[in-house]
N, C-alpha and C positions, 0 to 999 in steps of 0.2 A: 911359683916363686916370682916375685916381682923384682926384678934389679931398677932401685932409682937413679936421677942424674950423677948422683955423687957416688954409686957405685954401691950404697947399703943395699944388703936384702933382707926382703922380706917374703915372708911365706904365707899366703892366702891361702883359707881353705874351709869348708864346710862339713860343721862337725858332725853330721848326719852321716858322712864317709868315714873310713877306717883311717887310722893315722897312717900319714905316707912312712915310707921306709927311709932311713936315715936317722940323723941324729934328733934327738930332741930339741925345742927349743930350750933356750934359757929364761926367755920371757911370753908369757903370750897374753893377748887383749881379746877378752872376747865379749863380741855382742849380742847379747840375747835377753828378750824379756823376762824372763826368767834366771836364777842363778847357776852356773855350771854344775854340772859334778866337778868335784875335785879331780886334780891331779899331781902329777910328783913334780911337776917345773914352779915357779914363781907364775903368778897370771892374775891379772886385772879386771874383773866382771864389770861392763859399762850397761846398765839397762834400756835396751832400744830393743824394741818391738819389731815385731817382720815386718816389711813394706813401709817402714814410721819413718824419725829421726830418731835421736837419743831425747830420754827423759829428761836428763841434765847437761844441756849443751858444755857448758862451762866444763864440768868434770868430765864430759868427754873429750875436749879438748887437753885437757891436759892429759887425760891417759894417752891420746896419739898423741902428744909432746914425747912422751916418759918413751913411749913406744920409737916413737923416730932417733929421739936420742940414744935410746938403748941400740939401737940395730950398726949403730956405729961398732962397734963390740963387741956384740951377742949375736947368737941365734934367736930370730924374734919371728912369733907369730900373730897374724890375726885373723880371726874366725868368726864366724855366725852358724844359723843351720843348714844354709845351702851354699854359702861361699861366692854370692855373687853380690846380692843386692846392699846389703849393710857392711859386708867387707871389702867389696867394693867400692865401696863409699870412702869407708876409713882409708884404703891405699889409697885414692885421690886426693884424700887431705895429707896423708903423708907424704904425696907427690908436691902438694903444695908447698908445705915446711921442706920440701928438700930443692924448693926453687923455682918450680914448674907456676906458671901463671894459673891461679883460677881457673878462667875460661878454657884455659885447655888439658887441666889435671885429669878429666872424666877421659878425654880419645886419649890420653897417654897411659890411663890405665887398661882402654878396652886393647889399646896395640900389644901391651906387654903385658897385660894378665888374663884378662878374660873378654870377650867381645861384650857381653849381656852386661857387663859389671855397673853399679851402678841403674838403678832400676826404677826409680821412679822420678817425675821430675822435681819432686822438692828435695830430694837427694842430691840429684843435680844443682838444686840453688844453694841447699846447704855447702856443697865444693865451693862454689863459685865464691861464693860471701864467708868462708874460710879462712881466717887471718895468721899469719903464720906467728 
């Protein structure tokens, strides 16, 4: 679980693992080159490849918009296959939109979510050039 500056949380995770215990989200974002299986929440499929960026930056920007906004609110999730590198990513940009500087959304994600997060360096530049 990620708590950002304003206090939203959100719950990173890799859908390779079993769902945590707890309640379900309400919304969840998930990135994979391929389409999810279904599930019983509302959820978002963004098409990013493992180790990549997203196919269509623009429409992923807006589903982490939809996502940050909504976590105001909801139980919101965001997901890939291992829960590190691509959602990883995504919580840095929604560090960013929640006020975090670019340049330092990546180490505020590895402090509070996962150390590895974030994993390759065009990942890393996508954060940085990340506009809220």
């Amino acid at each position: 679980m990620l708590r950002l500056p304003s206090g939203r949380l959100v719950r990173g995770r890799g859908l390779r693992r079993p769902l945590p215990a707890g309640p379900e989200p309400g919304f969840a974002l998930y990135l994979l080159g391929k389409e999810p299986p279904a599930v019983s929440w509302e959820a978002r499929w963004v098409r990013w490849p493992d180790f990549r960026l997203p196919s269509d930056r623009a429409a992923a920007g807006e589903a982490l918009r939809e996502a940050w906004e909504r976590a105001a609110g909801e139980r919101v999730e965001v997901a890939c296959g291992g829960g590190v590198g691509r959602t990883g990513t995504a919580l840095a940009c929604l560090a960013v939109l929640d006020g975090v500087p670019g340049h330092e959304a990546v180490g505020y994600v590895r402090e509070h979510y996962a150390p590895r997060a974030v994993e390759t360096p065009w990942q890393r530049r996508f954060v940085a050039r990340f506009t809220p």
